[in-house]
C-alpha distance (Angstrom), angle and dihedral (degrees) to the residues before:
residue distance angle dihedral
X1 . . .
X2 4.22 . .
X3 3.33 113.3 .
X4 3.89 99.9 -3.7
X5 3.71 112.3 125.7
X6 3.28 135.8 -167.0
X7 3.64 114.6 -165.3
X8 4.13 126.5 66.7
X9 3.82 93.0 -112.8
X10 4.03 135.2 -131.8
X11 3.62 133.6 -70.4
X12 4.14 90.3 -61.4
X13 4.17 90.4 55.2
X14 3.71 119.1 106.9
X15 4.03 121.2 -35.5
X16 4.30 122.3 -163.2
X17 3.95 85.4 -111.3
X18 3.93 99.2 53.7
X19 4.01 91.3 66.3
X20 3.50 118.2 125.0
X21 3.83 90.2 -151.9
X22 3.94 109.5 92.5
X23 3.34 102.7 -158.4
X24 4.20 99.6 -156.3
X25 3.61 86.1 44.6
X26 3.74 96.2 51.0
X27 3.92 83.4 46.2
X28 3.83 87.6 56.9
X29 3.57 98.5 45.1
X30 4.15 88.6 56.5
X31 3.38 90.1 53.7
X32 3.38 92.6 45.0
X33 3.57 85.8 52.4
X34 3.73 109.7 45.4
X35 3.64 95.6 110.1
X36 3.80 96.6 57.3
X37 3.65 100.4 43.5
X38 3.79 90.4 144.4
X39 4.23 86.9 74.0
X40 3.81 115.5 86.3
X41 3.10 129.0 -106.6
X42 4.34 131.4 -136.9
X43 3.93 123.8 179.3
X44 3.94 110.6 170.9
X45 3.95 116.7 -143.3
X46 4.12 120.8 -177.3
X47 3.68 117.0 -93.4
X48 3.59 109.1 -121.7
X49 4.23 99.5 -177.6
X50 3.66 133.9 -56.8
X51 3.82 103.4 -96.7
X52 3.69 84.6 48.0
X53 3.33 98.7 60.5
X54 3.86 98.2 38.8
X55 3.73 81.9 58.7
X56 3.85 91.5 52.3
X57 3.96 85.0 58.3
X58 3.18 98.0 65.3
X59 4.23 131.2 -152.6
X60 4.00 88.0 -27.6
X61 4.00 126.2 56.9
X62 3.74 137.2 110.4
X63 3.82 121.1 -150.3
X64 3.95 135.2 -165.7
X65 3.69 146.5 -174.1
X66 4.13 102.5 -113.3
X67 3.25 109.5 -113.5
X68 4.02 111.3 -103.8
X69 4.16 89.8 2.1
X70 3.47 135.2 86.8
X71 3.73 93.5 -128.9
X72 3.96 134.9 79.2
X73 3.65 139.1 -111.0
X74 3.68 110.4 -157.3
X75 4.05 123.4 -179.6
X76 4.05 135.1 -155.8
X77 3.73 143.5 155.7
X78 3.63 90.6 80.5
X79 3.92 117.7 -159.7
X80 3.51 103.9 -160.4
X81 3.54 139.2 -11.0
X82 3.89 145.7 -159.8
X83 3.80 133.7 -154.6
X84 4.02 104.7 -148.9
X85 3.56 114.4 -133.9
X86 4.18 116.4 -145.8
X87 3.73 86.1 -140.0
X88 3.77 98.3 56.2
X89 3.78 107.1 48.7
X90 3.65 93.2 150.0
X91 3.73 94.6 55.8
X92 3.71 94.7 46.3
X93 3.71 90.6 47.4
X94 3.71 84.3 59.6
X95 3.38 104.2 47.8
X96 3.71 87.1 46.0
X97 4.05 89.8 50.7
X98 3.34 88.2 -137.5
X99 3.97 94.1 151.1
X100 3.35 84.8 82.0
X101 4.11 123.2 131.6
X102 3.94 109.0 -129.5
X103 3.62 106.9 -102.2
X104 4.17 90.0 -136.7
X105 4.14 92.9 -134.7
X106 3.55 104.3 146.5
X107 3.86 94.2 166.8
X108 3.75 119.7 111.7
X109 3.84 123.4 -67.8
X110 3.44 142.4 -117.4
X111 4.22 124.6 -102.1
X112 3.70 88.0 -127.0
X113 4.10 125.2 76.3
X114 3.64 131.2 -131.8
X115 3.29 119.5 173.4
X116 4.14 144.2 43.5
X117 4.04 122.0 -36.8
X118 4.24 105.7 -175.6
X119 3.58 143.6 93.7
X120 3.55 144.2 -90.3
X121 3.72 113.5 -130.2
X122 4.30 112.8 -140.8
X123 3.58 93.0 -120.5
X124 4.33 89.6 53.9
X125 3.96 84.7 54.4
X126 3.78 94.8 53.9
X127 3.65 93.6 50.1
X128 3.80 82.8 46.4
X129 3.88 84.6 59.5
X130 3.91 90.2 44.7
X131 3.87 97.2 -100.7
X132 3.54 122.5 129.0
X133 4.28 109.4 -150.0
X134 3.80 109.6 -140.4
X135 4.06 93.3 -176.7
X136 3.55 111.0 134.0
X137 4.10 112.9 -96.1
X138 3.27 102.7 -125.0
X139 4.15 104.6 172.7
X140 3.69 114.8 60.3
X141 4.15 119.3 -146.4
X142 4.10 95.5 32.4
X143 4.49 110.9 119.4
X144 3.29 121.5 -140.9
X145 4.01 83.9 -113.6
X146 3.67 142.3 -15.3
X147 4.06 130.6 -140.7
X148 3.03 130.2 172.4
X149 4.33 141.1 -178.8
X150 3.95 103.2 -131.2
X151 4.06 112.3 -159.3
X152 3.77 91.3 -168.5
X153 3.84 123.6 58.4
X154 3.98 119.4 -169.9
X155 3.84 129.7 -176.8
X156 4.03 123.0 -177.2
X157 3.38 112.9 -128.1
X158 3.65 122.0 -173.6
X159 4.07 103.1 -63.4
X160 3.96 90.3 -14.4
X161 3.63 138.3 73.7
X162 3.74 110.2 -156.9
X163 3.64 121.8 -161.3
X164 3.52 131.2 -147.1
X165 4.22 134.7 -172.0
X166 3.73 139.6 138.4
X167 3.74 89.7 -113.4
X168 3.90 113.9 75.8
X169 4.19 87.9 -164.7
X170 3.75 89.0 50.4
X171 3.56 98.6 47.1
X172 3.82 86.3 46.2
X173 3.30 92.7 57.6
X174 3.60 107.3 46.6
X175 4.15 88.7 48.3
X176 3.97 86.7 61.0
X177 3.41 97.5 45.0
X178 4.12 96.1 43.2
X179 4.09 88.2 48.4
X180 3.16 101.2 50.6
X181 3.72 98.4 32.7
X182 4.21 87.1 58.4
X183 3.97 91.5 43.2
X184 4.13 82.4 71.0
X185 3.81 80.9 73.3
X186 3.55 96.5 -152.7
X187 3.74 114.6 -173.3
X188 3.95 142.7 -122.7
X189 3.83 115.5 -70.9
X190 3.70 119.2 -126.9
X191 3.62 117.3 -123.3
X192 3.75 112.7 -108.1
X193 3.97 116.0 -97.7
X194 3.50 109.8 -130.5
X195 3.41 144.8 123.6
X196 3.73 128.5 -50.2
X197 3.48 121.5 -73.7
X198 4.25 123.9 -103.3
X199 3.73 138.7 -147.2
X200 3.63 140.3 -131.4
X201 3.63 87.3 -138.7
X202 3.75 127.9 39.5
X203 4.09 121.2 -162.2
X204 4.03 87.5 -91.0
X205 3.37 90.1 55.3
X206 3.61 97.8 46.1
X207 3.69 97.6 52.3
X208 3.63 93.6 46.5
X209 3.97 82.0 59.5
X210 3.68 88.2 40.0
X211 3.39 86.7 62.3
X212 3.21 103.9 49.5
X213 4.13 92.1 55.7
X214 3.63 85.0 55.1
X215 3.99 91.4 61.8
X216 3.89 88.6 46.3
X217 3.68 92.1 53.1
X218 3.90 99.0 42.9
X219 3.99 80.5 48.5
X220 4.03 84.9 54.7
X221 4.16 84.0 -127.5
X222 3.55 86.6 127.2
X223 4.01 133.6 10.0
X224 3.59 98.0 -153.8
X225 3.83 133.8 -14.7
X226 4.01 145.4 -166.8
X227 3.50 118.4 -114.5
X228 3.66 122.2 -177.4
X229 4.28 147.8 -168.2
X230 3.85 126.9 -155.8
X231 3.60 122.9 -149.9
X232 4.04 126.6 -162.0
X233 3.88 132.2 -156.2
X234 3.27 136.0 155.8
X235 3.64 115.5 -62.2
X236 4.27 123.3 -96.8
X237 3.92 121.9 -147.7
X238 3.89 101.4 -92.6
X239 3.27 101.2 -136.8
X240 3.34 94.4 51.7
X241 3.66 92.1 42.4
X242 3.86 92.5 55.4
X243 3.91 93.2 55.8
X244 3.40 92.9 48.2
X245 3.70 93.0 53.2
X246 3.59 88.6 46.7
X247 3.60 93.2 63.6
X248 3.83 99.9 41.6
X249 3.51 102.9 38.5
X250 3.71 120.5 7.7
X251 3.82 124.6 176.8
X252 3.28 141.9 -170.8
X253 3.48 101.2 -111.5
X254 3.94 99.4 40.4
X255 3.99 112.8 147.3
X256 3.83 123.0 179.1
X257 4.12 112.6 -155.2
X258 3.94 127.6 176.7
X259 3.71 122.5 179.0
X260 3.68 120.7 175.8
X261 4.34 101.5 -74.4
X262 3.65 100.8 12.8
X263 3.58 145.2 37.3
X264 3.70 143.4 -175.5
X265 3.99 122.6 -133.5
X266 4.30 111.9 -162.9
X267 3.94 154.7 -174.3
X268 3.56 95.1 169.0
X269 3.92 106.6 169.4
X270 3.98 102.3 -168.9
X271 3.64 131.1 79.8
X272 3.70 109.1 -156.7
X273 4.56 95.0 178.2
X274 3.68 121.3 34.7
X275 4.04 99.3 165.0
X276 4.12 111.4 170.7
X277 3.47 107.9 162.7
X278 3.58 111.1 -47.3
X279 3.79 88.8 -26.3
X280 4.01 107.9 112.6
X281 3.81 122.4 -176.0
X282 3.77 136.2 156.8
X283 4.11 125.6 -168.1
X284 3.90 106.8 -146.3
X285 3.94 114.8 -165.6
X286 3.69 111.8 -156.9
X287 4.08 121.8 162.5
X288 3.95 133.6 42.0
X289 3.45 147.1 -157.8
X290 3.81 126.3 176.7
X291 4.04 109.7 -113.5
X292 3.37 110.3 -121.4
X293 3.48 103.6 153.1
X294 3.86 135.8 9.3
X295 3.48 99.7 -90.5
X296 4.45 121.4 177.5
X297 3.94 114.4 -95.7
X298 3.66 84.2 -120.7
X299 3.76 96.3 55.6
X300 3.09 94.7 40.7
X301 4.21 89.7 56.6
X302 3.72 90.9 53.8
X303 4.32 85.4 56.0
X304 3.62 89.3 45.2
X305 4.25 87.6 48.5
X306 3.82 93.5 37.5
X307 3.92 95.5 59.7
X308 3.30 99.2 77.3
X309 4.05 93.9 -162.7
X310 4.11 94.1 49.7
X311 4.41 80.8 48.9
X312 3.65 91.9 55.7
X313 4.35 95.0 48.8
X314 3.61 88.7 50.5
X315 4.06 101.0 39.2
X316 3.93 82.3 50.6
X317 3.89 101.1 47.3
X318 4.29 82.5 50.6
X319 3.89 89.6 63.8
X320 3.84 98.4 37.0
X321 3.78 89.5 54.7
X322 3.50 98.2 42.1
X323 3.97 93.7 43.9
X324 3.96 75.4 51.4
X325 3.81 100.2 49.4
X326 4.54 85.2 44.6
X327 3.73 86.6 62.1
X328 3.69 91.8 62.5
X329 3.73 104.5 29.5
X330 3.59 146.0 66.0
X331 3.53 119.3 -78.3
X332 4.02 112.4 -94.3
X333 3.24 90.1 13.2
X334 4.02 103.5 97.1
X335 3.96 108.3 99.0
X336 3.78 143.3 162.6
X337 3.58 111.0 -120.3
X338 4.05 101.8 173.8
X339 3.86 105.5 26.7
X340 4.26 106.9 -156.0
X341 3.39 113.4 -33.8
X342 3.38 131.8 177.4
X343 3.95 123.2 -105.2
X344 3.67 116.8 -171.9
X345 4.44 121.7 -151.2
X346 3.08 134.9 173.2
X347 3.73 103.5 -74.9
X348 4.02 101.2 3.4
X349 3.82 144.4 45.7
X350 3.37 111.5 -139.2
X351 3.80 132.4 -175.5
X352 3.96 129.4 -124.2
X353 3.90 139.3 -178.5
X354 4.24 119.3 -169.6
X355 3.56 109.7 -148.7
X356 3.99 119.5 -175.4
X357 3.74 141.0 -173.8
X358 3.75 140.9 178.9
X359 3.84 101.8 -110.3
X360 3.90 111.2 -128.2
X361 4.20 113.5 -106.0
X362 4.35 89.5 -118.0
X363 4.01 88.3 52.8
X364 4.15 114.6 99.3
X365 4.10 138.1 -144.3
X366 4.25 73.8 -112.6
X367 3.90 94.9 45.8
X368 3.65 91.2 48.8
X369 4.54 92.5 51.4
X370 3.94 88.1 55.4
X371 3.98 93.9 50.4
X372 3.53 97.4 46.5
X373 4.47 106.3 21.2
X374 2.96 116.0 118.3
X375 3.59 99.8 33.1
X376 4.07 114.5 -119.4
X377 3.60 95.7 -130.7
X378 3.85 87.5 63.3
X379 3.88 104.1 41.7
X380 4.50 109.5 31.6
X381 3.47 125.6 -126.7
X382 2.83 146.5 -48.7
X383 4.63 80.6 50.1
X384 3.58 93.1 -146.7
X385 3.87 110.5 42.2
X386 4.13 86.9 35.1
X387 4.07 86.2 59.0
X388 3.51 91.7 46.4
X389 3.80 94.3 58.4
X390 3.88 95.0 35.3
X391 3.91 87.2 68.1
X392 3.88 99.1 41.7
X393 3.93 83.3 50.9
X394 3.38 113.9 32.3
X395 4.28 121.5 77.8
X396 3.30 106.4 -123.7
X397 3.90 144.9 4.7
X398 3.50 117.2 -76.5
X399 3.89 97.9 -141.1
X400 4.10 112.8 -179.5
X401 3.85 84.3 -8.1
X402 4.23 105.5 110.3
X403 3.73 86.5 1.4
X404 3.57 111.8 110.7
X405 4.04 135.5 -119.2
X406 3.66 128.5 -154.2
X407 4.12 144.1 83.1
X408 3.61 145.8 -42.5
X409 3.63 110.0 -166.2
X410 4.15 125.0 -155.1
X411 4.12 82.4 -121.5
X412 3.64 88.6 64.9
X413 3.97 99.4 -103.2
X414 3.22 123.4 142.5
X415 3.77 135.0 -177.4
X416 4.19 129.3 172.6
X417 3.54 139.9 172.7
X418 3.59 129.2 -150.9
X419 3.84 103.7 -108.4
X420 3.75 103.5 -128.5
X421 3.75 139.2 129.3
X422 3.89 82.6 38.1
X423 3.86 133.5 133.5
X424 4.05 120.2 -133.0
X425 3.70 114.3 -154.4
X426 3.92 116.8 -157.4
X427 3.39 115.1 164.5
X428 4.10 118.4 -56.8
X429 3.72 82.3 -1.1
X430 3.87 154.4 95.8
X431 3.01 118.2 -169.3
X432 4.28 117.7 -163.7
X433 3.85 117.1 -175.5
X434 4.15 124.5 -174.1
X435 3.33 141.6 167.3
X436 4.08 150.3 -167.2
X437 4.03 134.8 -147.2
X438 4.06 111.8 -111.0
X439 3.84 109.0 -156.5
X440 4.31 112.7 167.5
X441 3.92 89.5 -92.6
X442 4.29 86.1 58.9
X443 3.74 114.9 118.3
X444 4.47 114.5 -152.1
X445 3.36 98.2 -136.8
X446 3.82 95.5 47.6
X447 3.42 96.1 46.2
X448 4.28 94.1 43.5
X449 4.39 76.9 59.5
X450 3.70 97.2 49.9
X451 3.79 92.8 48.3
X452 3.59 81.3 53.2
X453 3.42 93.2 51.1
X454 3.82 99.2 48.8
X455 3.76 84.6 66.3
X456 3.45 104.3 43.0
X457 4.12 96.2 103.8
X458 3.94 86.6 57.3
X459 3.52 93.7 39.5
X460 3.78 92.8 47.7
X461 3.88 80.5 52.1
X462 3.59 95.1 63.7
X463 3.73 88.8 45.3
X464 4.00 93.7 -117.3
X465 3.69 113.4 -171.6
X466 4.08 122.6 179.0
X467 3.17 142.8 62.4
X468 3.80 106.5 -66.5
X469 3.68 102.2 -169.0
X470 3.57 95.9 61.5
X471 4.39 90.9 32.8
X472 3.66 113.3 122.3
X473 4.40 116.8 -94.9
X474 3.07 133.0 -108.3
């Protein structure tokens, strides 16, 4: 993480006077400016921690990892927004403009942002696929998806956050109110105390389930398939909750996003949409193993290829996604460029393959969501049957859980994660979600522990104590 903090600092941390944003002189320089409002803007303000600064942005704000850097990109000031609805795709594809053809400029890109930051809820992407969910709704208050157009752009940078818009009097704006809304230093929230956490699914329940994949798969109706349990607790500050996270578990793919009532809290690792110009790639992470001690990459591939179930998950997630990316792209283009590696977290090594393609010049922002939403590495395979029987079985909707968060930019860009290992707040509640990959050779009660184990950094978070198998449902 480097010099990303999290906390607002002693007595030394940042005063009104130490800003780097002169306020008369950024009102002269949008004066000075008013005829060439098309240029961007940038004002740079010290960065005074991350919960501070999530703080300073108020009830609206969407955060991510950058891609390739350990630092975030976070955007506000949001111009207009839409709610999608599950049972109007084609309107919400429109408003989106996702028909769109890729524009296939791969050169490098602007400061600024213009475009759509927001999520995807599971239940969206089904309909997406044509399949209506029927599992019972069991949050109130949560969308089916969220976008949003951000006029402000910010990026943390060592001890600075720079911000960036096409509006110099926008930009000016939120760089006063961001400074001195951090230089109140307010600290960490603790974690409510309460009791511990339940599930929607108790070890009973998950073997009966378990069971019931088994049949599917000795039927051949399905050749493996995700199966997952939700637990709930009472609900952390999310600001705080996000820093924290930060610092015990950060991931790649980590997004922060608040919106009015709700929020969601993440360390996603896996990128499921990388579109840059006509450049498409996905990352799919099949295969786990707890970490329990530093172990070598290379040792740790020989596990990985010496468990002969944990082989088969990831062997099968490399053909679904690259039968997925051939859909989209032109024909011999489809390769593996990183063949399972090893990725280390906090408390598991997992294993990932990138696969990328040169989309074809027909193919659309639209085509490209229903090859590759919902991820594979999230639902089994065959996709379609596998989300079929993950509704009939499972307890409960999954909401923004296995949808997938991220941006679709005016260029035609897009990039999305798959939104696991992530917290959603409603309310008095958090709400933490996980799954596991059943192939014939799976065993229930060491898959029920691995789902467990997935969570564990966001369950550690909430500082769950217990025993959760045998915890009461809910």
């Amino acid at each position: 993480m480097g010099a990303i903090a999290t906390g607002g600092g002693g007595s030394s941390s940042l005063q009104p006077a130490a800003l780097v944003l002169d306020v008369p002189r950024t009102q002269e320089r949008m004066r000075s400016r008013r005829e060439n409002r098309g240029q961007p803007s940038a004002v740079s303000i010290p960065f005074a921690g991350l919960a501070p600064l999530l703080q300073a942005c108020g009830r609206q704000v969407m955060l991510r990892r950058q891609p390739e850097s350990d630092g975030f990109e976070g955007f506000v000031d949001f111009e207009t927004s839409r709610r999608l609805d599950r049972r109007q795709i084609e309107a919400d594809l429109q408003a989106l403009g996702l028909h769109r053809i890729p524009a296939g400029d791969e050169g490098p890109k602007a400061e600024t942002f213009c475009g759509w930051v927001g999520f995807f809820g599971y239940e969206w992407l089904c309909a997406l696929q044509g399949i209506e969910c029927r599992a019972p709704r069991d949050i109130e208050g949560i969308p089916d998806g969220l976008f949003a157009r951000p006029n402000v752009r910010w990026v943390i940078r060592d001890d600075r956050v720079d911000l960036y818009g096409q509006d110099p009097r926008r930009v000016a704006e939120w760089s006063e109110r961001l400074a001195s809304r951090m230089a109140a230093e307010r600290a960490l929230v603790d974690s409510p105390a309460g009791s511990s956490p339940t599930v929607n699914c108790d070890l009973a329940m998950y073997e009966q389930m378990f069971g019931q994949a088994q049949e599917a798969l000795r039927k051949g109706e399905t050749y493996q398939i995700k199966l997952s349990i939700r637990h709930r607790a009472a609900a952390p500050d999310p600001e705080s909750a996000f820093a924290r996270l930060m610092e015990r578990n950060p991931a790649p793919e980590a997004f922060y996003l608040r919106w009015d009532d709700f929020a969601l809290v993440s360390c996603s690792p896996e990128m499921v949409i990388d579109l840059r110009g006509k450049t498409l790639a996905t990352r799919p992470i099949g295969g786990t193993f707890p970490r329990e001690a530093d172990i070598a990459p290379a040792q740790l591939r020989s596990a990985f290829a010496a468990d002969g179930k944990e082989s088969a998950e990831h062997n099968m997630l490399i053909d679904l996604e690259r039968n997925d990316l051939n859909r989209v792209c032109r024909s011999g283009s489809v390769q593996i460029t990183h063949l399972r590696e090893v990725e280390s977290y906090a408390h598991v090594h997992h294993l990932v393959t990138r696969i990328a393609g040169e989309v074809h010049p027909t193919v659309s922002q639209a085509d490209i969501l229903r090859a590759l939403l919902p991820g594979g590495s999230i639902i089994g395979c065959p996709k379609y049957r596998s989300i079929e029987l993950i509704d009939q079985w499972e307890p409960s909707f999954r909401g923004p859980y296995t949808g997938s968060f991220g941006t679709i930019a005016d260029d035609g860009d897009l990039r999305f994660n798959l939104i696991i290992r992530t917290l959603l707040i409603q309310g008095r509640y958090g709400y933490v979600q996980a799954g596991g990959g059943i192939v014939i050779q799976s065993n229930a009660a060491y898959e029920y522990r691995e789902n467990l184990l997935k969570g564990r950094a966001l369950l550690d978070l909430l500082e769950v104590t217990g025993d959760l198998e045998n915890g009461p449902s809910a």
